[in-house]
C-alpha positions in Angstrom: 0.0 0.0 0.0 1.3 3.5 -0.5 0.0 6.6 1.0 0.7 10.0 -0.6 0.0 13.4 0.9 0.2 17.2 -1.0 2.9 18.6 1.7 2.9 22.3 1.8 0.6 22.4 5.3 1.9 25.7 5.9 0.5 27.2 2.9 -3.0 25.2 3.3 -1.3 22.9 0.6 -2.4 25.6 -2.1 -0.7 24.0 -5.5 2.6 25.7 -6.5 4.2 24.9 -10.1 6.2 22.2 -8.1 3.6 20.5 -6.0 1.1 21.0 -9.0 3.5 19.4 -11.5 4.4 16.7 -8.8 0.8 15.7 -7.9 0.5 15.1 -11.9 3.4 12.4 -12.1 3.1 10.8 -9.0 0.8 8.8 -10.3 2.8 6.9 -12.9 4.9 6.1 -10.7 2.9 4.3 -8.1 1.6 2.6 -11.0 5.0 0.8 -12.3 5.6 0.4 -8.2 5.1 -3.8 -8.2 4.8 -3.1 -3.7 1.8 -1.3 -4.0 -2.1 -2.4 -4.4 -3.5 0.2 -3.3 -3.4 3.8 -2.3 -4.6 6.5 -0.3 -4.0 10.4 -0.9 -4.7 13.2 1.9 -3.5 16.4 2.8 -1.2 17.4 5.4 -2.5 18.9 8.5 -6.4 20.7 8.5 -6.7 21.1 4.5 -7.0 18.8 2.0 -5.3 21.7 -0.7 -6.9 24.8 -1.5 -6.1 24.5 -4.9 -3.4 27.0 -6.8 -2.1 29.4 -5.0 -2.3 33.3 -6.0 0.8 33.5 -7.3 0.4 30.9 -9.4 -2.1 31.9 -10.6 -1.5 35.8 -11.3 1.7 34.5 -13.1 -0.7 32.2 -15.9 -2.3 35.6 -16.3 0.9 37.3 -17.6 3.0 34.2 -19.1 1.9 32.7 -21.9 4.2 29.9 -21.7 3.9 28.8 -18.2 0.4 28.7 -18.7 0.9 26.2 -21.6 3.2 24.1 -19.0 0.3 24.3 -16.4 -2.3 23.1 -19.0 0.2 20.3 -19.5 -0.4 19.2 -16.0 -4.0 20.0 -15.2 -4.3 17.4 -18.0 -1.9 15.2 -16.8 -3.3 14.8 -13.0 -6.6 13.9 -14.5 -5.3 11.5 -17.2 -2.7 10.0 -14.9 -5.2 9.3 -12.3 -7.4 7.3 -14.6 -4.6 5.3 -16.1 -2.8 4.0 -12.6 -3.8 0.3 -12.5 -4.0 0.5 -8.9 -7.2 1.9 -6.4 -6.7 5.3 -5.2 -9.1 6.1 -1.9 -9.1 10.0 -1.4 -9.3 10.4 2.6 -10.7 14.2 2.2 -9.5 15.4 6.0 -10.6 19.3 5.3 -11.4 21.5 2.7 -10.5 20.6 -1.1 -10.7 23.6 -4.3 -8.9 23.7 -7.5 -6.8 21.2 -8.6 -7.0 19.7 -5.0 -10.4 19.0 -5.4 -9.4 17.2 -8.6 -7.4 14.7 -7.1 -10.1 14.3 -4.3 -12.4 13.3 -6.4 -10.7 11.9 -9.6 -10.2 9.0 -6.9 -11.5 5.7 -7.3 -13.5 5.8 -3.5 -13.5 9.2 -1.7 -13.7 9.3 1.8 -14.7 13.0 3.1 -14.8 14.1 7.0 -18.2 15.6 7.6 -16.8 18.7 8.5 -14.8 18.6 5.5 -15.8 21.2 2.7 -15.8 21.1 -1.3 -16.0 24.2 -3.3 -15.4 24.2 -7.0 -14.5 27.8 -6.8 -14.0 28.9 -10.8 -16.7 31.1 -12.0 -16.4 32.9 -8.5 -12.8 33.4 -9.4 -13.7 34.8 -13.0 -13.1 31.5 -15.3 -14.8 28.2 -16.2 -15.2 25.6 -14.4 -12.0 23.1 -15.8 -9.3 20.6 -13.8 -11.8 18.0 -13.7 -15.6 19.1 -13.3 -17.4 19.1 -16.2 -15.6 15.5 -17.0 -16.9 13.6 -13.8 -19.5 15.6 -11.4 -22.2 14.6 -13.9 -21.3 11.3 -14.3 -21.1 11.5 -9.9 -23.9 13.7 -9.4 -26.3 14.6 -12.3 -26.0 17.4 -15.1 -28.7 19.5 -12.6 -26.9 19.2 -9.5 -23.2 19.7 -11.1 -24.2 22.6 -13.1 -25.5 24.6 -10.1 -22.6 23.5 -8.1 -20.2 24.3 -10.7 -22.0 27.8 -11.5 -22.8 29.1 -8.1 -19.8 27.9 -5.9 -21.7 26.9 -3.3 -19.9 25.1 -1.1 -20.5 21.2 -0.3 -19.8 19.7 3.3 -19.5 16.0 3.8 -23.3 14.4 4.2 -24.6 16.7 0.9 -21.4 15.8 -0.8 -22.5 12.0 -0.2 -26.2 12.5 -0.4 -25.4 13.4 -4.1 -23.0 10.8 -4.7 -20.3 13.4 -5.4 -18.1 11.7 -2.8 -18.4 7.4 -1.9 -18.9 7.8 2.3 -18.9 10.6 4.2 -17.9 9.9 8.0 -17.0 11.5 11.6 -13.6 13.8 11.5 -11.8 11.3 13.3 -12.7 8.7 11.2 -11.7 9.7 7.8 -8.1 8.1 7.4 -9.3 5.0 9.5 -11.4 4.2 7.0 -9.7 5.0 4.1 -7.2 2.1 5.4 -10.1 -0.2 5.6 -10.8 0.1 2.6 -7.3 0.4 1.0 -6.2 -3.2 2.9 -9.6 -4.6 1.5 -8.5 -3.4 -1.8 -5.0 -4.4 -1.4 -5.4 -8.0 -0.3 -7.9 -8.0 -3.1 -7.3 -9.6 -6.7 -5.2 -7.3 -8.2 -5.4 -7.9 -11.9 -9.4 -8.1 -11.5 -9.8 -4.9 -9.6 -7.1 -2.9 -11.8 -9.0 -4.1 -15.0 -12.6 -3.1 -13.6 -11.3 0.5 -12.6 -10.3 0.5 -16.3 -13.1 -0.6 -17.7 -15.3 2.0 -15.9 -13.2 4.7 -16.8 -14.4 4.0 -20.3 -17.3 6.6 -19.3 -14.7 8.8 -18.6 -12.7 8.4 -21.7 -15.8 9.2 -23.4 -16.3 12.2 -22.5 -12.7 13.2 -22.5 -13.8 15.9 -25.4 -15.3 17.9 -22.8 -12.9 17.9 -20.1 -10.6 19.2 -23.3 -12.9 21.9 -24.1 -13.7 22.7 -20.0 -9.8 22.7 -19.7 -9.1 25.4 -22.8 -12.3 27.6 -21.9 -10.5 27.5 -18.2 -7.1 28.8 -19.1 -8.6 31.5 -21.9 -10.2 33.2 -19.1 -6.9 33.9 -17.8 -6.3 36.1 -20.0 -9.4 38.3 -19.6 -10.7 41.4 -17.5 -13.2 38.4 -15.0 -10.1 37.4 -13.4 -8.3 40.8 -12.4 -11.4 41.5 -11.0 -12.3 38.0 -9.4 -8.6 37.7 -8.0 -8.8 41.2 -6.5 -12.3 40.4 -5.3 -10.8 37.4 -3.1 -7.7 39.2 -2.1 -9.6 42.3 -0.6 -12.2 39.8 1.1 -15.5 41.4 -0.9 -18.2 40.2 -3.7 -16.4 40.6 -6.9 -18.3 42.9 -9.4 -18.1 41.5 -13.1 -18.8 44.2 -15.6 -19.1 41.5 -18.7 -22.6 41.1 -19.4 -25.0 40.6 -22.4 -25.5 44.3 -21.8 -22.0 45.8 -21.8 -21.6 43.7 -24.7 -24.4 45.0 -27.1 -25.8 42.1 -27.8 -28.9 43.1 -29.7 -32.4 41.6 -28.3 -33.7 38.4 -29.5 -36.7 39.5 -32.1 -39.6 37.8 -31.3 -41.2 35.9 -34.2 
């Protein structure tokens, strides 16, 4: 069994280029590792990750080919997830966003503290909803549920999460790592060949839509480049609603005739 854990507690593991790119290729190497069945990614101390950091993100804003590197990797955590041939449990121990949330829930099983709290925070930030969304909460959840989710940011604590069948189990703080290992030995001591080739199988409906996590992906990064984000990012940093000025409005779009 391995157990890997996003290690930057001090910064609420908020992805950096380094964690962000290592989180993407960790995964092909548990699955050439011939000791482990199974395994089980958390975060380090009270957060799972709060996704990219700030200055991560203002510097995709302003570099065209670091964002083209990032892009690389967004892919990559997603893809690479799928394509281990071994079980990965998600203990979610505290609150997941961004590319954290990913990984939490591009999991085989997910097991989320009830305290624990899921926010798929794009559109608040000024940019579509990408990393991993518009691939899997529908499949998880259903198109009604993960588009007012996705759109609104509300927030998600640990018995809706489950009610919705966004996450596998939801269960007492304390419990959340405990149970991850019950279910990782299970898997473990399981038959490996047979479990690996049904998490492949049913990531066929995954590999079907793999158009639209492409298209979720681009639409994600073009917004970097436009006047949602300033205004999103500054929103966040000063602690206040943001105010978007794009709008059918501002952007003369002439009124739909009536026929």
């Amino acid at each position: 069994m391995c157990c890997a854990s996003p290690c930057r507690a001090g910064r609420v593991n908020a992805m950096d280029y380094d964690l962000h790119r290592d989180i993407a290729q960790i995964w092909r190497i548990i699955d050439r590792d011939p000791e482990a069945n199974a395994v089980i990614v958390t975060g380090d101390g009270s957060y799972f990750s709060a996704g990219g950091d700030f200055e991560t993100d203002s510097r995709l804003a302003n570099d065209y080919d670091f964002m083209i590197e990032m892009v690389k990797d967004a892919r990559e955590i997603v893809e690479n997830m799928m394509v281990c041939n071994k079980p990965i449990i998600s203990a979610i121990n505290g609150p997941a966003a961004g590319a954290g949330l990913a990984v939490a829930l591009m999991a085989d099983i997910s097991i989320m503290a009830r305290s624990a709290k899921l926010v798929d925070g794009h559109t608040r930030l000024g940019v579509g909803a990408g990393d991993h969304a518009a691939l899997i909460w529908p499949l998880l959840t259903s198109m009604a549920k993960a588009k007012y989710y996705l759109m609104t940011c509300d927030p998600l604590y640990g018995p809706e999460a489950e009610r919705i069948g966004l996450v596998t189990e939801c269960v007492e703080d304390e419990r959340v790592m405990s149970r991850a290992l019950e279910v990782a030995t299970r898997l473990a001591n399981g038959a490996p060949t047979a479990i690996r080739w049904t998490k492949q199988t049913m990531n066929g409906w995954l590999r079907q839509a793999w158009p639209i996590f492409e298209a979720s992906l681009a639409y994600e990064m073009l917004g970097f480049f436009g006047p949602d984000l300033r205004e999103g990012m500054s929103s966040h940093v000063e602690k206040r609603p943001p105010r978007f000025k794009t709008s059918l409005t501002s952007l003369n779009v002439p009124e739909q005739r009536r026929s």
